[in-house]
C-alpha positions in Angstrom: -10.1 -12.6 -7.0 -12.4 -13.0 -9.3 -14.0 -16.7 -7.8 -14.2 -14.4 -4.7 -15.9 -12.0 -6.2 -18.2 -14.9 -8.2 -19.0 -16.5 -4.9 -20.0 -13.2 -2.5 -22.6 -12.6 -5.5 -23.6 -16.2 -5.8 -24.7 -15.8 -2.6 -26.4 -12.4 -3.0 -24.1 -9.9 -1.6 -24.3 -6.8 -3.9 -21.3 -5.3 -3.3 -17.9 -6.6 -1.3 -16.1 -3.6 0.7 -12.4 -3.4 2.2 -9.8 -2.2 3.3 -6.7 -2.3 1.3 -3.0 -1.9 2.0 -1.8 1.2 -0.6 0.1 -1.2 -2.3 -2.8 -2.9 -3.7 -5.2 -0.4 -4.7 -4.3 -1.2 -8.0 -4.3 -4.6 -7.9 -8.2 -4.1 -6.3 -8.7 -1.6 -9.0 -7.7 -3.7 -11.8 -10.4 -6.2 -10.4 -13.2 -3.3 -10.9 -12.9 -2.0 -7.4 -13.5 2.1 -6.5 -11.6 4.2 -3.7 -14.9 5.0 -2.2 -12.8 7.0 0.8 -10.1 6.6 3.4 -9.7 4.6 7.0 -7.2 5.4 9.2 -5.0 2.1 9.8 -5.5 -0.3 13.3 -1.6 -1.0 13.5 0.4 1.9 12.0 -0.6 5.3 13.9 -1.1 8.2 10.8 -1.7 5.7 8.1 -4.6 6.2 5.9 -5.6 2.7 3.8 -7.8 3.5 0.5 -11.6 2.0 1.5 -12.4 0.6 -1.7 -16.2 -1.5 -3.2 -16.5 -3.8 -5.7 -20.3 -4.0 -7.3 -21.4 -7.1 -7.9 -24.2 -6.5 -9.6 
């Protein structure tokens, strides 16, 4: 995570945004990612996945 996070700003992207599976918004979170809102899921009708951005400075 973090050499992903490394490279996307060594390249000048200021901030990385997903999608993440509920399981591992904590994972994301531990990384220094926010729950910046919600996004209804492409394959499981009902299923809301937490949007989250990192900042990369």
């Amino acid at each position: 995570m973090r050499h992903a996070l490394s490279s996307a700003a060594d390249r000048g992207f200021r901030s990385l945004v997903l999608d993440a599976d509920p399981g591992a918004e904590p994972f994301y979170a531990a990384h220094g990612a926010e729950r910046i809102g919600s996004a209804a899921s492409g394959s499981i009708p009902g299923r809301m996945l937490p949007h989250m951005r990192f900042d990369l400075g």
